[in-house]
N, C-alpha and C positions, 0 to 999 in steps of 0.2 A: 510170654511171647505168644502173640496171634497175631492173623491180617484182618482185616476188615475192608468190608467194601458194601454197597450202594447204591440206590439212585433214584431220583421220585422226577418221574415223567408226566409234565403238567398238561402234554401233550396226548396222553396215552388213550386211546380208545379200541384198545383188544388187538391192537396191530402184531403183536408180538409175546412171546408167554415171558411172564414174571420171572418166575420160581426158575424155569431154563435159565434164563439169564443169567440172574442172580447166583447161582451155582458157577455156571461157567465163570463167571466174573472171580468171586471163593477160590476155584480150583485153576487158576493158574496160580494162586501160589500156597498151593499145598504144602508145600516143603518148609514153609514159616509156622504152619500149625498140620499138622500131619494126625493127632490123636483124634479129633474130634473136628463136624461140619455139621451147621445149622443155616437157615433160613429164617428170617422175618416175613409178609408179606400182605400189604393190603391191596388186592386188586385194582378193585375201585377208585383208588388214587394213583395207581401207578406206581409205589411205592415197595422199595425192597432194600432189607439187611441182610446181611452174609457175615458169616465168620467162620476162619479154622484158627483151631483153639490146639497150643503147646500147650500140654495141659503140666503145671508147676504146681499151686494151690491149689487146696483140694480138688484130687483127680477123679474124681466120682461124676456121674452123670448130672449130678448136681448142678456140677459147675458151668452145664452146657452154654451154650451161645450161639443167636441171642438170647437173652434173657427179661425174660416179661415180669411188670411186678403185678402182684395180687390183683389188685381192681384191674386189671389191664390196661391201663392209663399208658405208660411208659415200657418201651423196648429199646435196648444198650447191645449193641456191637461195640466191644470192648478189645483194646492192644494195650499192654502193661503188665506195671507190678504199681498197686498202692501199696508201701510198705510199712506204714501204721497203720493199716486197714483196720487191726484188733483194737486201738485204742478210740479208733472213728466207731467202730461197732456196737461200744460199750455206751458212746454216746446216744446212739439212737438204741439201744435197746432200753436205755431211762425214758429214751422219750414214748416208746409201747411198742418199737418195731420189732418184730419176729424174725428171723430170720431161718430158712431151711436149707443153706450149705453152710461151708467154711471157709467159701471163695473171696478175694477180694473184687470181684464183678458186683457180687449185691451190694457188698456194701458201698461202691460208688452209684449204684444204680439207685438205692434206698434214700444215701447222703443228697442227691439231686433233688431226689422227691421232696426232701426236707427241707432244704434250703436253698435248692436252684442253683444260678450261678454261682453263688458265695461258698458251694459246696467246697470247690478246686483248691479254696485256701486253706483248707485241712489236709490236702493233702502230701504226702512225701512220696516222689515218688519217680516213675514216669507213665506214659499214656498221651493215645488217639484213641477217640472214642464219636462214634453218632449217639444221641438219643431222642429218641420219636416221640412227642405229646401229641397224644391220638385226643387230646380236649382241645389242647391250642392249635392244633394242624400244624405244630412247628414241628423242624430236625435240629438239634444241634447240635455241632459239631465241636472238638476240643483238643490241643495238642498239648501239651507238660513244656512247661516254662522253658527249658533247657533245649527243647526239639528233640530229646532221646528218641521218640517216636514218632514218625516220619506218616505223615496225611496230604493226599493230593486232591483238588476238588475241580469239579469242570464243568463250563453251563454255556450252552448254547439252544439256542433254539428250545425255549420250554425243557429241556432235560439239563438234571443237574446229577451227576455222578459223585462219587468219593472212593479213596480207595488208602491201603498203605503204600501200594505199589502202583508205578504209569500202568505196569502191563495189563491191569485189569480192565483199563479203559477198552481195550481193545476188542474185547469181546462184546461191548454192546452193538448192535447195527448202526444206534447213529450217532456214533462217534466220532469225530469229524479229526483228521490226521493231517493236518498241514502248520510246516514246520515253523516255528517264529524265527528268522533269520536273525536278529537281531539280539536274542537267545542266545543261538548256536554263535554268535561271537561272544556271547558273556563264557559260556564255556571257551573257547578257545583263550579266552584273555587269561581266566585264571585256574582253567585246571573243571571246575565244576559250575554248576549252574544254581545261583544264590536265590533262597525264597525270598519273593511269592512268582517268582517267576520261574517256568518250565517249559520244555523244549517244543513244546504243542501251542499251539492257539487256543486260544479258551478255557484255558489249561492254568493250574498255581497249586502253587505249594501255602499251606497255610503258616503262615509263619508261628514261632515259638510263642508261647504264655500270649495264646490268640484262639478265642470263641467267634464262631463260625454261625450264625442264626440263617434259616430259610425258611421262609414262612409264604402264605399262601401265594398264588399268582408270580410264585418267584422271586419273591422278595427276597433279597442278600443281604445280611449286616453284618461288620466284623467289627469286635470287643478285644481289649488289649485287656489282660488283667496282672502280668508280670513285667519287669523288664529289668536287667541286671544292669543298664548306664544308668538306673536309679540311686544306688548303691554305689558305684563310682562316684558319682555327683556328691552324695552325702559324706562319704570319705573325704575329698577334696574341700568340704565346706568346713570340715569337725576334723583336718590335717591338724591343727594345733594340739587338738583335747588326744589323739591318738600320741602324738610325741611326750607327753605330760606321760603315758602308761609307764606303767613297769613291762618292760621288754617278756620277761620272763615269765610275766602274768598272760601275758599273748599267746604266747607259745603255749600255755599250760592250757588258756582257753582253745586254741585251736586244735591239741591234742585229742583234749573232749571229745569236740565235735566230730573231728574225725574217727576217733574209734566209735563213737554212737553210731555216727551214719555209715560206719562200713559194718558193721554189727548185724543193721537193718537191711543192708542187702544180703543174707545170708540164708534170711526167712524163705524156706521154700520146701515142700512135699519132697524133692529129689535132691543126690550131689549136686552140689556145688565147686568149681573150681576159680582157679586164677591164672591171666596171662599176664609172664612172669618177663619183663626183657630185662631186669638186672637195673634199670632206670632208676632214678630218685623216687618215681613215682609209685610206678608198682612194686618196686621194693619197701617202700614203705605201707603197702596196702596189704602186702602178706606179713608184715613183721607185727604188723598191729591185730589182725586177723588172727595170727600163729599163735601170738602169744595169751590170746582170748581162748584160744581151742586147744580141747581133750586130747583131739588126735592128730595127726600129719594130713594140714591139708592138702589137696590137689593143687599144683603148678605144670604151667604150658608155656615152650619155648620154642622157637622157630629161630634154626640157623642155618646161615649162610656156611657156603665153600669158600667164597668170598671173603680174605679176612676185614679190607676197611668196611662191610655192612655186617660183621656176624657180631652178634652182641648172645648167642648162646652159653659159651665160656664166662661171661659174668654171671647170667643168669642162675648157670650151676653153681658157680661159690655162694651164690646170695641163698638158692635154695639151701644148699649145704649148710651152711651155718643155720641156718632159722628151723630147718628142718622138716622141710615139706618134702610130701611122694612126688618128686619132679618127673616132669618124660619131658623128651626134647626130639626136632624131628628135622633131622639138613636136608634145604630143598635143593635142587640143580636146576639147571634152566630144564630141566626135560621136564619137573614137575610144574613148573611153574607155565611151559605152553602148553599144557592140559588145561590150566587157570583160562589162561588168555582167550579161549576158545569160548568159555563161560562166562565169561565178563558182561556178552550184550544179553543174558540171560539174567544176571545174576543183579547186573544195572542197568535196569531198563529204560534209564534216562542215556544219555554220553557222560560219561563221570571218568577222568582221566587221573585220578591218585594211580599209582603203579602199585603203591603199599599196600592197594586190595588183594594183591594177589597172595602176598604171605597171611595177609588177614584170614583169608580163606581158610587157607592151610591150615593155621595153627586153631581156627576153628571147627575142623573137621578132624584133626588131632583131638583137643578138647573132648568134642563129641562120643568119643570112643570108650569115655571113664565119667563123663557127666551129664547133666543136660543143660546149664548155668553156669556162666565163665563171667568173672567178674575182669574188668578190663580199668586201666589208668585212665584214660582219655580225658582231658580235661585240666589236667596239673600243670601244661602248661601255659593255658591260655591265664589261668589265674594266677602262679606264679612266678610271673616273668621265665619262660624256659625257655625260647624260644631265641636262637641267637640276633634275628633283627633287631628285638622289644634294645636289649644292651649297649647293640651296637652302636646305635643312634647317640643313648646318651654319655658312651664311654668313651668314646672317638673325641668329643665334643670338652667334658670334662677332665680327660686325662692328658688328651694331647694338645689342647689350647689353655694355653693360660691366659689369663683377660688381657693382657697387651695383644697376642695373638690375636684371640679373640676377636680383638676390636677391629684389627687390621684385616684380617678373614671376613668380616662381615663388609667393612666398605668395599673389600673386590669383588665379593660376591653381588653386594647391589650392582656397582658398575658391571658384574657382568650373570646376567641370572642363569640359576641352572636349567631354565627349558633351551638353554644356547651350550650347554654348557658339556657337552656329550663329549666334542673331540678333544676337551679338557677332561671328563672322567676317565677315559681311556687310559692317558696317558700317567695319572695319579693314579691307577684303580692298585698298583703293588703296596701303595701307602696307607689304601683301604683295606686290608685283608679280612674277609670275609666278608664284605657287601659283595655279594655277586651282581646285583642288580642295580640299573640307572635307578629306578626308583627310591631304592632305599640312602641313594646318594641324595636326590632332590628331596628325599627331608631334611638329612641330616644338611644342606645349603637353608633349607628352612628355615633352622633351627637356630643357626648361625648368624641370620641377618635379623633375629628378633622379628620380622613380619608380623603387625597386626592383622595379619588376612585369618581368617577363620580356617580350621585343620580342614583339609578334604580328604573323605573317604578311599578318591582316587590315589590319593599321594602315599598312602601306607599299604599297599596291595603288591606281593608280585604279581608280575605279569607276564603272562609264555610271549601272546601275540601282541603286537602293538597297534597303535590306531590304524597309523601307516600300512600295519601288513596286513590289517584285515581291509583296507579302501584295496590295494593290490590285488586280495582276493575278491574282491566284488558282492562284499559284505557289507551288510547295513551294522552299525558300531554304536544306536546312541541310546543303547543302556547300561547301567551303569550300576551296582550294588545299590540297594536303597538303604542304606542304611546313612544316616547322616551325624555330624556333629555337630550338631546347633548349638551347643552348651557347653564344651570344652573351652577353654582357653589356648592361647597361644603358649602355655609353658605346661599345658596338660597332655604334650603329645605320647607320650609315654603309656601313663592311661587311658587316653583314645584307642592307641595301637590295642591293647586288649579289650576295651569294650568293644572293637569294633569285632575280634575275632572272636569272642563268644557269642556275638551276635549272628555272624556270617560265618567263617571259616569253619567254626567246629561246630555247627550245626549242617550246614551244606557240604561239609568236606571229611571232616574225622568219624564223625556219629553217622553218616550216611554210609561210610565205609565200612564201619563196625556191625550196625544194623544189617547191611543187605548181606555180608558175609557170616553172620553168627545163623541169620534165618535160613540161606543158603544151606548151613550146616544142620538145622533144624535141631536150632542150639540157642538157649537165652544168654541175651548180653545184657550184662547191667552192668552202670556205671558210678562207681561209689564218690567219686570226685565232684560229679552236678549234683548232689545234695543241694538244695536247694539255699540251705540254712549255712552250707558251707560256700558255696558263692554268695550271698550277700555278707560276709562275713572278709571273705578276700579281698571283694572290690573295693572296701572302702580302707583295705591294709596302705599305708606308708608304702612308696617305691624302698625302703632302706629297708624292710623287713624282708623284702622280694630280693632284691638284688644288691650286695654287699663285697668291696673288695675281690670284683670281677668273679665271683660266685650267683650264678642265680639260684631261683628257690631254697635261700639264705633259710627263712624260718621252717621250711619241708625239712633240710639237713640238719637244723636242730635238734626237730623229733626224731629223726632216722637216725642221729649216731647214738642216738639213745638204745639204738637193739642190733643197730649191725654196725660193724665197724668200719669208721671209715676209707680205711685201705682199699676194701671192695666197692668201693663206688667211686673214687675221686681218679675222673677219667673226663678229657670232651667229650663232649655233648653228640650224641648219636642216636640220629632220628630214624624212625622206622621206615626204612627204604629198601630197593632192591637195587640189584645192579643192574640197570638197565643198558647201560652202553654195552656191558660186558657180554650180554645173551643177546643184545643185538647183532655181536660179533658169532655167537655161537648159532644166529639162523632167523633172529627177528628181523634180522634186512631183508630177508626173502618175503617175509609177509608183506613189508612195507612198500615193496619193488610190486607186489602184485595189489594191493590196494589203492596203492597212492601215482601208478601209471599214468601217462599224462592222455591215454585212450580214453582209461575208462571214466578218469575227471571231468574228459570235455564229454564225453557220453551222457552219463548222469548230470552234469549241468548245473552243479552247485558252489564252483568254486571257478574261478580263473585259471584252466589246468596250467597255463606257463608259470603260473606261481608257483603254484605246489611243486610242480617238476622242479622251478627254480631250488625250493627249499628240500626236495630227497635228495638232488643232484649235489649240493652244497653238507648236506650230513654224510651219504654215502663215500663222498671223493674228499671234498677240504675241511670236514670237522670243523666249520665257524660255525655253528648255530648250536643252539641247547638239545640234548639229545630227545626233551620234550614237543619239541613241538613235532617231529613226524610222530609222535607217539601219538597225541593229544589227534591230530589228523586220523593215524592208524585207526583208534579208536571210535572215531566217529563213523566213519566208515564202514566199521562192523556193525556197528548198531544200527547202522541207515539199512546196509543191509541183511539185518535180523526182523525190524520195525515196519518198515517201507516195503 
């Protein structure tokens, strides 16, 4: 774990000092890399790297950063872990390369010089990285297939920036801060703010398994070199040749894979621990782990007072049997508006997950016994965990039979679901668990066989709707870019996941885990995106995923393999807080003071009678989702931390 940041000023003629900059730029986020701070610089171009360095891999001065190679051709601000850096090593030292640490920085820096971009596909791992070719006048930029590691980039006016985090932009003088409204609805629609777009102007997120080239006079190019709806696609094409498998052959192969790739995130100078919620997920991530290792590893549990959010109590049976040194740590709301306080600090965009705030916690717990906490995140975008991904097709399959069917579909044409609300209403107890219009107008979808092509739009919750953002006097017409051009109409199942490894858990889970591990100045690494382990998923059978109203069917294969199934066979309980609950115990007080209908028309960003409309209507008659003054609350603070 490190930040990195940048910027080469095409503009630059002595207006301002480099090396100042570049530092201030660095030290706003010290607490990501706290051991160690470097400087790149070439005046004359206008031209600057930065890095603070978590130092994991060899901890010696060696490892510093940046890092220049020999001929001084090439300098690397580097964010990551390569985790077969050693076997990438061996390959360039056949080829004459030398090497004078034990870091995996050189040998991404050394693998570039050999073989450029084609370097990335050796590697396992994750990573944001610049690297400067002082022969070509290029920078290029680099983020890990997955988005583990989070790179922002911004160009206006001759200056182009980089950084891991927004807040670094702000210390350059001409950083230009005005807000993209149309943004700040994509945040309000669904909670966070999806790459390549970010809450600034000029402003983007570089998307996942995406190179980033700048080259002289400002030239911009971006390179796609990964994508996991590749892998869906080839699943879907070679669906026959996987059903031919032996079941059991599958399982035994993903076994493999899985204890390799959790193996490899292990490799590190310091402890190592695990955030443990008693889940399919990471209970299967320490049992495989446990049962590789000498000793009792480290486990981290965060619980609720709360019993429907406290999942502590599994966590301890699951340690207990496997036999890890567990600590566990129950938050209150007291501890948690300590959190809330650090939020526009800690997410320096608007990012409304609530789940950050335990994230925090239980990585400042962590913190205390390690400096690497390995986390699930991921298990369940790949296998089917998610109760939307089922519900869809279970509704459909279990409670229609084809006469139904049939008859469900022609009322449906005669009456479509964009009409079809004060009829959801009224079936919504027959739906149990769709909570959302949306996830009903697929499953009407789905129903009427439509040859329309799947939309993006149609599988997304949604806090705000179009309607309430035109009420608040918001511009609406972005949209997640991610599209499905190549899906079919009976592939919707698998869209819903490619779509959310694309966007949800890169913009939403990984952003959450990232900016709360570094917060704690704490490595998080994620043994789930293995890279070889997602294209290996994507292209699984739905029947391997989801079976006899069980999801993550073949995960629960390997896992009754070492724990017993007793201690897991529970619903599904996602990592959340109680928010209504501490809103009773004194977040209404915040919300009454942020979301005032004075200071709304004051500041001038919103239609204050709306907003008033929507506190008045959660404070008194409880219609509305307890999200959306949160998602409001939150912006708020950051406007006024930013702004």
């Amino acid at each position: 774990m490190c930040r990195i940041a940048g910027f080469w000023d095409f503009n630059y003629h002595g207006q301002y000092d480099i090396e100042g900059i570049a530092t201030s730029m660095r030290d706003t986020m010290i607490y990501g890399g706290p051991d160690d701070a470097g400087n790149y610089c070439e005046r004359q171009r206008g031209l600057a790297l930065a890095n603070r360095r978590l130092s994991i891999i060899d901890l010696s001065v060696l490892g510093h950063q940046p890092m220049i190679s020999e001929d001084g051709r090439f300098a690397i601000t580097y964010n990551g872990e390569v985790y077969n850096f050693q076997e990438t090593r061996k390959l360039l030292e056949q080829k004459g390369y030398v090497f004078r640490s034990t870091s995996d920085t050189e040998v991404v820096l050394k693998a570039y010089q050999e073989w450029g971009f084609e370097a990335v596909h050796r590697f396992r791992g994750m990573w944001a990285f610049a690297i400067w070719d002082k022969v070509k006048q290029e920078l290029v930029l680099c983020r890990d297939r997955m988005g583990m590691k989070p790179l922002y980039w911004y160009y206006k006016d001759g200056l182009f920036m980089f950084a891991s985090e927004l807040k670094s932009f702000h210390k350059h003088p001409r950083f230009s801060k005005e807000i993209d409204e149309s943004v700040l609805s994509l945040y309000l629609r669904y909670g966070y703010i999806t790459a390549p777009y970010a809450i600034f102007k000029y402003t983007q997120k570089l998307e996942p398994g995406h190179f980033l080239i700048i080259g002289q006079e400002g030239r911009i190019e971006k390179r796609q070199y990964w994508n996991s709806e590749t892998y869906f696609l080839k699943g879907l094409d070679e669906h026959s040749k996987w059903l031919k498998r032996s079941e059991d052959g599958i399982i035994e192969e993903l076994e493999d894979l899985l204890r390799e790739s959790f193996k490899l995130r292990l490799i590190a100078d310091v402890p190592v621990g695990i955030f443990l919620s008693g889940g399919i997920d990471s209970s299967l991530l320490a049992a495989l782990l446990q049962k590789e290792s000498a000793i009792s590893l480290k486990t981290f549990t965060l619980g609720f007072h709360e019993a429907p959010y406290n999942e502590a109590l599994w966590a301890k049976d699951v340690a207990h049997h496997l036999g890890t040194d567990h600590t566990e740590l129950y938050c209150s709301h007291k501890e948690a508006f300590e959190v809330i306080a650090q939020i526009p600090e800690l997410y320096d965009e608007p990012f409304g997950d609530s789940s950050a705030i335990p994230t925090f916690l239980v990585s400042k717990l962590a913190k205390q016994k390690v400096k690497v906490a390995l986390s699930a995140d991921g298990g369940d975008e790949q296998f089917f965990g998610y109760t939307r991904y089922w519900l869809m097709g279970d509704y459909i399959q279990k409670l229609m039979t084809r006469p139904v069917r049939a008859v469900a579909s022609a009322f449906v044409n005669w009456f479509p679901p964009e009409r079809a609300f004060w009829f959801y209403k009224r079936l919504r107890f027959m739906l149990r668990g769709l909570h959302n219009f949306k996830n009903t107008y697929l499953m009407f979808h789905q129903i009427r066989g439509t040859s329309e092509p799947i939309r993006q739009y149609d599988l997304v919750n949604q806090f705000f709707s179009d309607d309430d953002l035109r009420q608040m006097h918001l511009n609406a017409d972005k949209d997640h870019a991610f599209k499905f051009n190549h899906f079919g109409k009976n592939d919707f199942l698998q869209a819903m996941m490619a779509f959310d490894l694309q966007t949800y858990l890169p913009d939403d889970i990984l952003v959450k885990t990232d900016r709360a591990t570094a917060g704690a100045s704490l490595e998080g690494r994620v043994p789930f995106l293995d890279h070889k382990i997602v294209e290996f998923s994507s292209q699984l059978p739905i029947r391997l995923k989801y079976r006899e109203g069980r999801s993550k069917y073949i995960l629960r294969k390997i896992l009754y393999k070492h724990v017993p199934r007793k201690l897991l066979e529970r619903p599904k309980q996602g990592f959340s807080i109680p928010l209504h609950e501490w809103a009773e115990a004194g977040l209404k007080k915040l919300y009454v003071e942020y979301l005032n209908k004075d200071r709304i028309a004051r500041e001038g960003f919103f239609n204050a009678d709306k907003i008033d409309e929507i506190l008045q209507d959660y404070l008194y008659t409880k219609k509305i989702n307890s999200y959306k003054p949160w998602l409001l609350f939150v912006f708020q603070m950051w406007k006024e931390k930013w702004l």
